[in-house]
N, C-alpha and C positions, 0 to 999 in steps of 0.2 A: 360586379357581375363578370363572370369567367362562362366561356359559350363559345362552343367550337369544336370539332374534332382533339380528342385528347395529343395527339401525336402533334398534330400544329402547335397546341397549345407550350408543350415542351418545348419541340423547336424554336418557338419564340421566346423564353424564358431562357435558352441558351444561347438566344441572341443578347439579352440583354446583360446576362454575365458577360459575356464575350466581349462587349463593348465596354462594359465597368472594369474587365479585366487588363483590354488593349490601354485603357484612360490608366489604370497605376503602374503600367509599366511601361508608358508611353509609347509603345507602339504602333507608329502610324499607319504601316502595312496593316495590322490587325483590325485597328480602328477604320481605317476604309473599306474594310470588305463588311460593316456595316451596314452602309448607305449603298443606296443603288444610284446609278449614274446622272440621273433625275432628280436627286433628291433636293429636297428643302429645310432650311434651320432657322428658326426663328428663334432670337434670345436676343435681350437688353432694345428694343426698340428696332432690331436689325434683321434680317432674312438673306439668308444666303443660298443663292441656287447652284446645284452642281455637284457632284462627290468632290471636285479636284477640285475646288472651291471653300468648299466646306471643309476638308480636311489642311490645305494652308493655312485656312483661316485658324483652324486646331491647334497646329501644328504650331504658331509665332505666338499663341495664346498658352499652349504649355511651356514654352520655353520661358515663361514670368511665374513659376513657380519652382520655388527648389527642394519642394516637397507636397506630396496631396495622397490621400484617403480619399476611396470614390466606393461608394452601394448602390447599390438601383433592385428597386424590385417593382411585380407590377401587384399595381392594386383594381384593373379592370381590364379584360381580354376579351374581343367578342373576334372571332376569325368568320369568317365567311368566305367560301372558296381559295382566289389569289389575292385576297384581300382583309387588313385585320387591322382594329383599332384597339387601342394599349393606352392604358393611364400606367404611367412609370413613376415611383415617388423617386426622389435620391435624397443622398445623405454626402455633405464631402467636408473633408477637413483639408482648408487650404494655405501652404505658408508659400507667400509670396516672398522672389528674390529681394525687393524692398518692400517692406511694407509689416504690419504687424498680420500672426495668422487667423484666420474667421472661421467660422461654419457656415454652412449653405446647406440649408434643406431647400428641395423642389418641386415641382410637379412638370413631366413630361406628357403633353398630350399627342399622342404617337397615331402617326398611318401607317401600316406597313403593307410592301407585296410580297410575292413569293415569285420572285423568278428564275428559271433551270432551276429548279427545283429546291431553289434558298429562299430565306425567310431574307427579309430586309429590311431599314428603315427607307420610306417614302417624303416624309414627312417628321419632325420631332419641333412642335411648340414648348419650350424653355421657361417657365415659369419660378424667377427663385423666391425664396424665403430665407431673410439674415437672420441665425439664431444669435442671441448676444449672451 
Protein backbone atom coordinates (compact mmCIF):
# COMPACT_ATOMS: atom_id res chain seq x y z
CA UNK A 1 0.00 0.00 0.00
CA UNK A 2 1.63 3.41 -1.04
CA UNK A 3 -0.57 6.47 0.68
CA UNK A 4 0.55 9.89 1.02
CA UNK A 5 1.19 13.00 -0.65
CA UNK A 6 2.92 12.20 -3.96
CA UNK A 7 6.00 14.66 -3.49
CA UNK A 8 6.77 12.85 0.06
CA UNK A 9 6.39 9.90 -1.45
CA UNK A 10 9.32 10.62 -4.08
CA UNK A 11 11.23 12.15 -1.62
CA UNK A 12 11.40 9.12 0.29
CA UNK A 13 12.15 6.68 -2.61
CA UNK A 14 15.21 9.13 -3.19
CA UNK A 15 16.10 8.45 0.27
CA UNK A 16 16.34 5.13 -0.25
CA UNK A 17 18.41 5.25 -3.39
CA UNK A 18 20.54 7.49 -1.70
CA UNK A 19 21.19 5.27 0.97
CA UNK A 20 21.67 2.11 -1.43
CA UNK A 21 23.88 4.29 -3.35
CA UNK A 22 26.10 5.73 -0.16
CA UNK A 23 26.27 1.54 0.79
CA UNK A 24 28.21 0.60 -2.92
CA UNK A 25 30.32 3.20 -2.74
CA UNK A 26 30.88 3.44 0.67
CA UNK A 27 30.37 6.67 1.64
CA UNK A 28 29.87 7.28 5.07
CA UNK A 29 29.25 11.01 4.86
CA UNK A 30 26.37 10.16 2.44
CA UNK A 31 25.18 7.22 4.34
CA UNK A 32 24.82 9.29 7.58
CA UNK A 33 22.76 11.98 6.29
CA UNK A 34 20.24 9.14 6.20
CA UNK A 35 19.54 8.61 9.72
CA UNK A 36 18.48 11.38 11.82
CA UNK A 37 20.39 12.06 15.13
CA UNK A 38 17.97 9.76 17.15
CA UNK A 39 17.91 7.13 15.11
CA UNK A 40 17.59 3.35 15.74
CA UNK A 41 18.84 -0.02 13.95
CA UNK A 42 18.01 -3.13 14.74
CA UNK A 43 19.65 -6.25 12.73
CA UNK A 44 21.10 -9.78 13.69
CA UNK A 45 19.61 -9.73 17.45
CA UNK A 46 21.29 -6.08 17.95
CA UNK A 47 19.79 -2.33 18.24
CA UNK A 48 21.74 0.35 17.95
CA UNK A 49 20.96 3.98 19.08
CA UNK A 50 22.25 7.01 17.63
CA UNK A 51 23.32 8.31 13.97
CA UNK A 52 27.29 8.41 15.24
CA UNK A 53 26.61 5.03 16.47
CA UNK A 54 25.02 3.57 13.85
CA UNK A 55 27.18 4.70 11.42
CA UNK A 56 30.71 3.34 13.29
CA UNK A 57 29.03 0.57 13.79
CA UNK A 58 28.64 0.69 9.47
CA UNK A 59 31.50 1.81 9.04
CA UNK A 60 33.98 -1.33 10.83
CA UNK A 61 31.20 -3.61 9.23
CA UNK A 62 32.03 -2.50 5.52
CA UNK A 63 35.51 -2.62 6.01
CA UNK A 64 34.90 -6.83 6.08
CA UNK A 65 33.85 -6.77 2.60
CA UNK A 66 36.16 -6.27 -0.38
CA UNK A 67 33.21 -6.07 -2.56
CA UNK A 68 29.17 -5.73 -2.35
CA UNK A 69 26.00 -5.08 -4.72
CA UNK A 70 23.20 -3.23 -2.60
CA UNK A 71 19.20 -2.58 -4.24
CA UNK A 72 16.49 -1.52 -1.92
CA UNK A 73 13.13 -0.61 -3.08
CA UNK A 74 9.96 -0.07 -1.30
CA UNK A 75 7.30 -2.35 -1.30
CA UNK A 76 4.85 -0.21 1.12
CA UNK A 77 4.72 3.63 1.96
CA UNK A 78 2.06 5.20 4.01
CA UNK A 79 3.39 9.15 4.87
CA UNK A 80 1.33 10.96 7.16
CA UNK A 81 2.38 14.57 7.92
CA UNK A 82 6.36 14.38 9.52
CA UNK A 83 5.86 11.06 9.87
CA UNK A 84 6.04 7.85 7.41
CA UNK A 85 6.24 3.95 7.53
CA UNK A 86 8.29 2.16 4.63
CA UNK A 87 8.49 -1.68 4.13
CA UNK A 88 11.99 -1.70 2.05
CA UNK A 89 12.94 -5.17 0.42
CA UNK A 90 16.82 -5.25 -0.52
CA UNK A 91 18.74 -7.47 -2.59
CA UNK A 92 22.98 -7.62 -1.88
CA UNK A 93 25.64 -9.57 -3.31
CA UNK A 94 28.36 -9.80 -0.66
CA UNK A 95 32.21 -10.99 -0.90
CA UNK A 96 33.68 -10.84 2.13
CA UNK A 97 37.57 -10.13 2.75
CA UNK A 98 37.64 -13.88 4.21
CA UNK A 99 35.13 -15.81 3.55
CA UNK A 100 33.19 -17.32 0.53
CA UNK A 101 30.53 -14.63 -1.38
CA UNK A 102 26.55 -14.96 -0.35
CA UNK A 103 23.37 -13.25 -1.33
CA UNK A 104 21.02 -11.56 1.22
CA UNK A 105 17.63 -10.68 0.44
CA UNK A 106 15.71 -8.59 3.11
CA UNK A 107 13.08 -6.91 4.58
CA UNK A 108 13.48 -3.37 6.14
CA UNK A 109 10.72 -2.38 8.36
CA UNK A 110 11.19 1.57 8.29
CA UNK A 111 10.01 4.80 10.39
CA UNK A 112 10.90 7.77 9.04
CA UNK A 113 10.65 11.75 9.98
CA UNK A 114 10.96 14.73 7.99
CA UNK A 115 13.04 17.07 9.56
CA UNK A 116 14.17 20.87 8.17
CA UNK A 117 12.51 19.75 5.70
CA UNK A 118 14.44 16.31 4.93
CA UNK A 119 13.06 12.96 4.81
CA UNK A 120 14.86 10.43 7.19
CA UNK A 121 15.40 7.25 8.51
CA UNK A 122 13.98 7.06 12.46
CA UNK A 123 13.95 3.86 12.70
CA UNK A 124 15.07 0.63 10.22
CA UNK A 125 14.21 -3.13 11.49
CA UNK A 126 16.67 -5.44 9.47
CA UNK A 127 15.17 -8.54 8.59
CA UNK A 128 17.50 -10.93 6.42
CA UNK A 129 16.92 -13.70 4.08
CA UNK A 130 20.16 -16.23 2.91
CA UNK A 131 19.47 -17.03 -0.72
CA UNK A 132 21.66 -20.24 -1.50
Amino acid sequence: MFAGPDQDRLLIRELIDSYGDAVVMRDADAWSACWALDAVWRFAGRELSGRDTIVATWTRAMAGYANLAFMAFPGAMNVQGDKATLRTHTFEHLTPVDGPTRVQAGIYEDELVRRDGRWMFASRSFNPREIT
